[in-house]
C-alpha angles and dihedrals in degrees: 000000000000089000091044084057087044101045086050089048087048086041084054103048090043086058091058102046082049084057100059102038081066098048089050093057089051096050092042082057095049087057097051094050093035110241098134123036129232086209088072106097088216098049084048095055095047093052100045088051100050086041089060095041091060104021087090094046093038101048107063087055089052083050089057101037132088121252101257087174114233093354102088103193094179096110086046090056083038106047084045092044085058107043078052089055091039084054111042085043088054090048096047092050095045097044094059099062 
């Protein structure tokens, strides 16, 4: 019962992380086609923080990864990396009841 609790906190957490790495891509958008502005205080606050909410997570995969030039496909890996986890960590709390 106490992994089951666990696995949902993780599944949680993994959700979150989903979340921004999403946001992250659209914002990154909006700046390339400028939409928003970095010049906007506030713009600039909310990307350096997501960026330094995922650069950790996000950089070992761009070491491993080939360069692929201006298409960065480390989120997709990630995003993918997490949902496996998510699942085998489901699998493994519910099958044990």
């Amino acid at each position: 019962m106490l992994f089951a609790t666990l696995a949902q906190i993780v599944g949680y957490l993994i959700s979150v992380i989903i979340v921004l790495v999403i946001v992250q891509f659209v914002l990154s958008l909006l700046i390339s086609f400028n939409v928003v502005n970095m010049q906007n205080d506030f713009v600039a606050a909310i990307w350096r923080a997501i960026n330094a909410l995922l650069d950790p997570l996000l950089a070992p995969i761009r070491r491993i990864m080939p360069d692929t030039g201006a298409i960065d496909f480390s989120p997709l890996v990630l995003i993918v990396g997490l949902n496996v986890i998510s699942i085998i960590l489901n699998n493994l709390a519910y099958g044990s009841i």
